[in-house]
C-alpha positions as CSV (number, residue, x, y, z in Angstrom):
1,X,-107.3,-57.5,91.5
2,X,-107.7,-56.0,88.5
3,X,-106.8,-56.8,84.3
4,X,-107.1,-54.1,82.7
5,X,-103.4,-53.8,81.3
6,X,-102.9,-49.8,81.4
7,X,-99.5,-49.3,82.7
8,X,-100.4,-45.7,82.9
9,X,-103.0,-45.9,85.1
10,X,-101.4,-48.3,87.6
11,X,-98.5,-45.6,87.3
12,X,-101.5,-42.4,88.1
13,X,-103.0,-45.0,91.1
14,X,-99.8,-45.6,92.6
15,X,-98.3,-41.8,92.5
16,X,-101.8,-40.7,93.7
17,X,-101.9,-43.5,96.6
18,X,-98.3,-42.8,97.1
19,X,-99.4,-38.5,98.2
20,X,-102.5,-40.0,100.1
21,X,-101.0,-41.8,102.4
22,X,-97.9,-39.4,102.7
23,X,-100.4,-36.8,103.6
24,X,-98.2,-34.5,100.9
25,X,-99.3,-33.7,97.6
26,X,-95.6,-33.0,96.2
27,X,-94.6,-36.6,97.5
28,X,-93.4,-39.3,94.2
29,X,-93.5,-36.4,92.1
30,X,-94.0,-37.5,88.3
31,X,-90.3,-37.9,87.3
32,X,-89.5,-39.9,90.0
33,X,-92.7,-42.0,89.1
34,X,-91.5,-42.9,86.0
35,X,-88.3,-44.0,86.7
36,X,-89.8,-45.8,89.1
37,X,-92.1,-47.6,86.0
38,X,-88.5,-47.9,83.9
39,X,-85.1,-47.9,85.3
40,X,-86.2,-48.6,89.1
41,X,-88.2,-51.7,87.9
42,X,-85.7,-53.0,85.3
43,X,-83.2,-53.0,89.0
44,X,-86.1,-54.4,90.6
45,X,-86.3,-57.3,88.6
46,X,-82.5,-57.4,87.6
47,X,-82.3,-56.5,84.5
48,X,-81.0,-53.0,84.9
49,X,-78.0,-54.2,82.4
50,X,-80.5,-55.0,80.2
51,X,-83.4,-52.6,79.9
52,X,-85.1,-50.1,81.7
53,X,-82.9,-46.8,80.1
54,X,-82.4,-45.9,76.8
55,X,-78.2,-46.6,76.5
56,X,-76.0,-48.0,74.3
57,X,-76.1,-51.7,75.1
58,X,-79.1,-52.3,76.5
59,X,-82.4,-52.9,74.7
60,X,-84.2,-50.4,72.6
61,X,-87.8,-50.9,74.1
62,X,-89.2,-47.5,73.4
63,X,-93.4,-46.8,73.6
64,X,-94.4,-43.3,71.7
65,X,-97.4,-41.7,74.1
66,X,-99.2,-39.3,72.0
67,X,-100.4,-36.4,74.2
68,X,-101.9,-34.0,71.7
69,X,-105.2,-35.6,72.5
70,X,-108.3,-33.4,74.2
71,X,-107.8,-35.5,77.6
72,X,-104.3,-34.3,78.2
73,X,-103.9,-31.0,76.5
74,X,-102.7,-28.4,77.1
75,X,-99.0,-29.9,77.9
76,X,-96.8,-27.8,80.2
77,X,-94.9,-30.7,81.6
78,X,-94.9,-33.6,79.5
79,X,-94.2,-36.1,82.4
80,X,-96.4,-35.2,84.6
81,X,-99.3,-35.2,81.4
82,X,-97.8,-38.7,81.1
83,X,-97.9,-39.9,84.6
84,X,-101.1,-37.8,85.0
85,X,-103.3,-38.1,82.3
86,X,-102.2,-40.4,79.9
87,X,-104.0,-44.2,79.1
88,X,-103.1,-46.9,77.0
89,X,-105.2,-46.0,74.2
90,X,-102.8,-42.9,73.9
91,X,-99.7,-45.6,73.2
92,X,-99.4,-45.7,69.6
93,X,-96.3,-47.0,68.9
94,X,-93.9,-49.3,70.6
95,X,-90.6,-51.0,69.9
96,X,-88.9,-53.9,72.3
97,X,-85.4,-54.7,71.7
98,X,-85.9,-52.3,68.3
99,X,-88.4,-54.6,67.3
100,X,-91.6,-52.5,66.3
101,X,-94.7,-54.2,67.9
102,X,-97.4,-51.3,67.1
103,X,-97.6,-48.9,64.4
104,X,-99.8,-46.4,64.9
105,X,-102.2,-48.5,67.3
106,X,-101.7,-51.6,65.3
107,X,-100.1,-54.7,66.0
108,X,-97.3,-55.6,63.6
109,X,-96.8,-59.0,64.7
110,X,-100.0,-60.7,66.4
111,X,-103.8,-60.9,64.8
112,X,-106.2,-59.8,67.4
113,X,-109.2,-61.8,66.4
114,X,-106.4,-65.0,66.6
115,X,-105.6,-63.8,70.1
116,X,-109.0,-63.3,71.6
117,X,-109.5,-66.6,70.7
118,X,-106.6,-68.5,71.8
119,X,-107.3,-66.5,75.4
120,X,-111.1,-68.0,75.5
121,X,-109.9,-71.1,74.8
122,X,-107.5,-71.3,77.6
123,X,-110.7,-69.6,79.9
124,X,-112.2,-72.4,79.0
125,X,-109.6,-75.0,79.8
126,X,-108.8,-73.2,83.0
127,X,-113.0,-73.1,83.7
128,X,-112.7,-76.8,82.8
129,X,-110.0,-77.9,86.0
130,X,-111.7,-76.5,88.6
C-alpha cells in the first residue's frame, strides 16, 4: 500500500508499469496518461457530466504545476514533463469547483498544525479498537 498522496507519481508508476509489462516503451504515452488521471477517471467514477474536463458546465477544478523547477527543466513537452517528472511539491495552486484551495503552496481554507492533529487523534482512536 502506500500514502504518500502524489497523484503525479502514481500517474509516472502507472505509465512506466503500463510500458513494462507491454514490453513497448511508446505504450500509454503521456497524453493519454493524463486523460486517463482526468476525463477517463471522472467516466470511471461517473461523474464525466460533472468534472474531469475543463467545459462550460462542469466544475472548474483546475491544479497549476509549476515546471520551471531544476528537476524538470528543460521543457520540450510539457505533458510528458508533467506525467514524467513532476511531484506534488511542484502543485502550487489549485482550485475545485472555482474555489481556490492553495495559493502558492498554501492552504486557503485548512490550518495544517489543526489537521495533523485531528489525523493523530483519529490514529489514536483507530489504534484504540483494535
Amino acid at each position: 500500500s502506500n500514502n504518500d498522496l502524489d497523484l503525479l507519481g502514481e500517474l509516472r508508476t502507472a505509465a512506466l508499469l503500463g510500458k513494462g509489462v507491454a514490453g513497448d516503451a511508446a505504450a500509454l504515452p503521456a497524453a493519454r496518461m493524463l486523460r486517463m488521471a482526468t476525463l477517463n477517471g471522472a467516466r470511471a467514477l461517473g461523474l464525466a457530466g460533472e468534472t474531469g474536463s475543463l467545459e462550460p458546465g462542469k466544475a472548474a477544478d483546475v491544479v497549476a504545476v509549476n515546471l520551471g523547477l531544476p528537476e524538470t527543466e528543460p521543457v520540450y513537452q510539457p505533458v510528458s514533463q508533467l506525467v514524467y517528472t513532476a511531484s506534488r511539491h511542484q502543485v502550487s495552486d489549485v482550485w475545485v469547483a472555482g474555489r481556490r484551495l492553495l495559493a502558492d503552496r498554501r492552504l486557503t481554507t485548512l490550518d495544517p498544525d489543526e489537521a495533523v492533529r485531528r489525523a493523530r487523534d483519529w490514529r489514536r482512536k483507530i489504534a484504540a479498537d483494535r
